[in-house]
N, C-alpha and C positions, 0 to 999 in steps of 0.2 A: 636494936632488934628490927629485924625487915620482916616484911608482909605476909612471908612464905615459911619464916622461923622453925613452927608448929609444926608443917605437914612434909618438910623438905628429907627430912631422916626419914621416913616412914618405907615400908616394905611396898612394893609394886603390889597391885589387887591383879589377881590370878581366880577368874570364875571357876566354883568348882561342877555349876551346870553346866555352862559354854564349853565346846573346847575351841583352844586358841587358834586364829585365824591365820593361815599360811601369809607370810609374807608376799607371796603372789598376787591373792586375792586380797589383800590390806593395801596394794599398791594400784590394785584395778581400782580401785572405788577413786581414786585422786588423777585416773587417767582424762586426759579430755576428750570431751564427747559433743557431736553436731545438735545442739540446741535448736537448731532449725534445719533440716531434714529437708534437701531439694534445693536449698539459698544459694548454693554453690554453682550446683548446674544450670538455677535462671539465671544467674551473674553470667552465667557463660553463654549461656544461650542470646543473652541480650547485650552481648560484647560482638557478638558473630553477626548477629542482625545489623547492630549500629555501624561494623566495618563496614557488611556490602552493602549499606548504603553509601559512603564514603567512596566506595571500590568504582560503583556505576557510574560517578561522576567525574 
């Protein structure tokens, strides 16, 4: 007998409050998202700076 035995047969739970969530919007929630806001354009900003100093010499 394995772990899942008991609950592995059972019917899918279907809210009868909820209605079910489009696929679209089940798929946004797992999209990835900028956790830091701005990170990307100071990386950039501070790659451009670090060249022309580089450049002057």
């Amino acid at each position: 007998m394995s772990n899942y035995d008991d609950i592995i047969h059972l019917p899918h739970h279907v809210s009868k409050r909820h209605p079910q969530m489009s696929m679209w919007n089940r798929a946004a929630q797992f999209a990835p998202f900028a956790a830091l806001t701005g990170y990307e354009d100071s990386i950039k900003e501070t790659a451009q700076a670090n060249e022309s100093l580089f450049d002057e010499k």
